[in-house]
C-alpha positions as CSV (number, residue, x, y, z in Angstrom):
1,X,32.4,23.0,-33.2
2,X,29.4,21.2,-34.1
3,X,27.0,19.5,-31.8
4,X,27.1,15.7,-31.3
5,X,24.1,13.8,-30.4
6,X,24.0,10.3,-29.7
7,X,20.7,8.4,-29.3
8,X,20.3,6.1,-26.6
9,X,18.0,3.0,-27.2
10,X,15.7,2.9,-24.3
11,X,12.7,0.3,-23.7
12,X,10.9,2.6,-21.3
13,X,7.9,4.3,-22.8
14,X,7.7,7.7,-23.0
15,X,5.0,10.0,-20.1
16,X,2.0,10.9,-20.6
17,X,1.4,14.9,-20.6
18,X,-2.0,15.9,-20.2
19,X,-2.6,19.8,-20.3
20,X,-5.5,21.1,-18.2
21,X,-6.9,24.4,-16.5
22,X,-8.7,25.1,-13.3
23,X,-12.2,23.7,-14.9
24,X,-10.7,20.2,-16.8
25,X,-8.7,19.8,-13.6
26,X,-11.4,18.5,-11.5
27,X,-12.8,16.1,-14.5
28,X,-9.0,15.0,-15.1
29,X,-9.1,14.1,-11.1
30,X,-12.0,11.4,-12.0
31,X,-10.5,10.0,-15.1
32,X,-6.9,9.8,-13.4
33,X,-8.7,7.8,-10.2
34,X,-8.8,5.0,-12.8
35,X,-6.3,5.0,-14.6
36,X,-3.3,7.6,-16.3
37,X,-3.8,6.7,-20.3
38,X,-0.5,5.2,-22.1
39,X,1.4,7.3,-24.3
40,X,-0.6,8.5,-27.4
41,X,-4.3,6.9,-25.6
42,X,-7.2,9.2,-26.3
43,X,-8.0,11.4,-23.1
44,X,-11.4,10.1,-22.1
45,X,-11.5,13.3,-19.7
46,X,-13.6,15.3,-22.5
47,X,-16.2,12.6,-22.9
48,X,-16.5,13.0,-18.7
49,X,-16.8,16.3,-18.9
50,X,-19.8,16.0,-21.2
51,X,-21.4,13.0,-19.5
52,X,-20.9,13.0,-15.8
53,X,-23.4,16.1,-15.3
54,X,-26.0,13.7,-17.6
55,X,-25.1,10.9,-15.4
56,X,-25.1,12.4,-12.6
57,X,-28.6,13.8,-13.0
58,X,-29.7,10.2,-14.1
59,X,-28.8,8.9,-10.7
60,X,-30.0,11.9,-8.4
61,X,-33.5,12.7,-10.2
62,X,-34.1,15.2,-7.5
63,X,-34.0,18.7,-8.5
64,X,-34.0,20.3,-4.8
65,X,-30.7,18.4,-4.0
66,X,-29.6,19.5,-7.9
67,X,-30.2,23.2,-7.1
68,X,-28.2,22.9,-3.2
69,X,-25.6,21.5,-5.1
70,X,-25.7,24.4,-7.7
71,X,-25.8,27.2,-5.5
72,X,-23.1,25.9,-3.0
73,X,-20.6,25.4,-6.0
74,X,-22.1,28.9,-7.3
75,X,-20.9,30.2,-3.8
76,X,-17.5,28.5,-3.8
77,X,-17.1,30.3,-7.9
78,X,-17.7,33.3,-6.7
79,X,-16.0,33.7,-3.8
80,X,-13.0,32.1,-5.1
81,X,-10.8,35.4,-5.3
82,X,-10.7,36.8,-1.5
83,X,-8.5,37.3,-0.2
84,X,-9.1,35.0,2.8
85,X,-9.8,32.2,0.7
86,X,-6.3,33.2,-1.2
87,X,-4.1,33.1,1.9
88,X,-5.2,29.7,3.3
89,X,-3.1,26.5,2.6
90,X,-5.4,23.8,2.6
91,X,-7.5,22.3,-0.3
């Protein structure tokens, strides 16, 4: 028996897929707040992964607040796996 496949015009365009891990995740957040990119768009999350630190910097020049911000997400890295943290079921 062989297979039969019948193609069904459709006017809808296709989803957009966008892969990411746990570090483009959070830059994919900021680019999807504006907008999700059409099928076969360029993903502008790369480009906002590069300059959103520089940015960032440019608007807060201070390097006190620059290092608190630093060491609170260096705290949040590395204490990312315990168990605690695990088992609770909020964000």
């Amino acid at each position: 028996v062989s297979a039969v496949a019948h193609r069904i015009p459709c006017q809808d365009m296709p989803p957009t897929l966008i892969r990411t891990n746990r570090f483009t995740s959070s830059f994919q957040g900021i680019v999807d707040a504006y907008g999700v990119g059409r099928y076969r768009e360029v993903n502008p999350a790369p480009y906002t992964i590069i300059t959103f630190p520089f940015l960032f910097a440019v608007m807060f020049g201070d390097v006190g607040h620059g290092l608190l911000m630093f060491l609170f997400a260096l705290a949040m890295v590395l204490t990312e796996n315990r168990p605690a943290v695990k088992a609770a079921q909020n964000e």
